[in-house]
C-alpha positions, 0 to 999 in steps of 0.5 A: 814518265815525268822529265826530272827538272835540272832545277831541283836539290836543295839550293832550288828548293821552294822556287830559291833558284831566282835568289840562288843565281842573283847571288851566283852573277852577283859574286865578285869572281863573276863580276870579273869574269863578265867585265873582262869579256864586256871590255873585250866586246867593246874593244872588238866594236860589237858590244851593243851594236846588235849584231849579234856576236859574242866573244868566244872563248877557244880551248887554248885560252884566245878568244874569237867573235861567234854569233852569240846563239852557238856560244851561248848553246854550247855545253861541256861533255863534263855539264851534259846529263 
């Protein structure tokens, strides 16, 4: 049995996935969202430097440096399949 791909409906229909996120990253909301947390890297020091922390955010709101692979990985229960 073939494994459904998670990119499919119609906003990823014909390959429009590449042109759906560029316009996603490109909203002023993520605009925001990302300078807010690149600030926050460079504050800490390790925006840059390779060490290959991320800023984490924890449930209640604060942040913590996390080594970027977990706080990538990470997926809600809500986004699990």
């Amino acid at each position: 049995m073939a494994r459904k791909s998670k990119y499919s409906g119609p906003k990823y229909a014909n390959g429009n996935y590449k042109s759906y996120q560029k316009a996603y990253d490109s909203s002023e909301l993520q605009i925001r969202k990302r300078s807010k947390l690149n600030k926050e890297n460079r504050k800490r020091g390790t925006y840059g430097n390779g060490d290959g922390k991320d800023v984490s955010h924890k449930k209640d709101g604060s942040t913590v440096l996390e080594k970027a692979s977990k706080n990538r990985a990470r997926v809600g229960k809500a986004r699990k399949a």
